[in-house]
N, C-alpha and C positions, 0 to 999 in steps of 0.2 A: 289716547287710544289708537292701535291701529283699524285701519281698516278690514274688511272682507267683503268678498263679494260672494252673492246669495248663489242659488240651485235658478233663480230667473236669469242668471246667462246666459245672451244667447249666441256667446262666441265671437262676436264682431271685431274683435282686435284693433278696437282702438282705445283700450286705456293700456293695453302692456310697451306700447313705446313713448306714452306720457310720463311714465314712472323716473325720476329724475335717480331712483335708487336702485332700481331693477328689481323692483318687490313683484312685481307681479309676471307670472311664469301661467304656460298650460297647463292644467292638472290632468288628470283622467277624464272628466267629462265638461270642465267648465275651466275658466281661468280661475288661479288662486292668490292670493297674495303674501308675503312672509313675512309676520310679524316683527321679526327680527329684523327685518330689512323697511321696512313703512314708517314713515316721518310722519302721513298724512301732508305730506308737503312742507311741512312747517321746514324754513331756512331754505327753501327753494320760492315758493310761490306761496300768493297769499291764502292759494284755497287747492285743494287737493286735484290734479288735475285729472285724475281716473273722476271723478264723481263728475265733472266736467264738460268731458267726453261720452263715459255712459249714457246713451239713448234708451235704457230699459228700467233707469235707478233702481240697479241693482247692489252698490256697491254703500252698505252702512258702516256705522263702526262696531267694531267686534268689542263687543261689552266680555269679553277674555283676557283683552289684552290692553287694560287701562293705564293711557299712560298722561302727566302732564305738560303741557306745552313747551314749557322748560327743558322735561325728560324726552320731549322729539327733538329740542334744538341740538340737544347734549348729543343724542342719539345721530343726527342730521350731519353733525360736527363729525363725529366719529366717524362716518362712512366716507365721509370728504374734507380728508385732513388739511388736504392743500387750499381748500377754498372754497 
């Protein structure tokens, strides 16, 4: 799965430079994350580093975008071909 983070953001800008994938961007009122882009960390770290950092646990997984741990590494792989 990837992540999202809820409408309880409260902007603090510390999970969008943990993102080892640049999933997570400002949106209009809150930070968002791209589904296309989120590993959940899987092939970087061993635990997601936005949920981490979050001081509000605001950030669950998006029951939208279910993925296997296999399909983040595949995925993880893909965005960093070289390593």
């Amino acid at each position: 799965m990837a992540l999202m983070i809820t409408d309880e953001c409260i902007n603090c800008d510390v999970c969008e430079p943990e993102c080892p994938n640049g999933a997570i961007s400002q949106g209009d009122e809150i930070y968002v994350i791209d589904p296309k882009l989120c590993t959940e960390c899987v092939g970087a770290y061993d635990t997601p580093q936005c949920v981490e950092v979050c001081p509000v646990d605001c950030i669950p997984h998006d029951p939208n975008h279910e993925e296997s741990p296999d399909q983040l590494e595949a995925k993880y792989k893909s965005l960093h071909p070289d390593g």
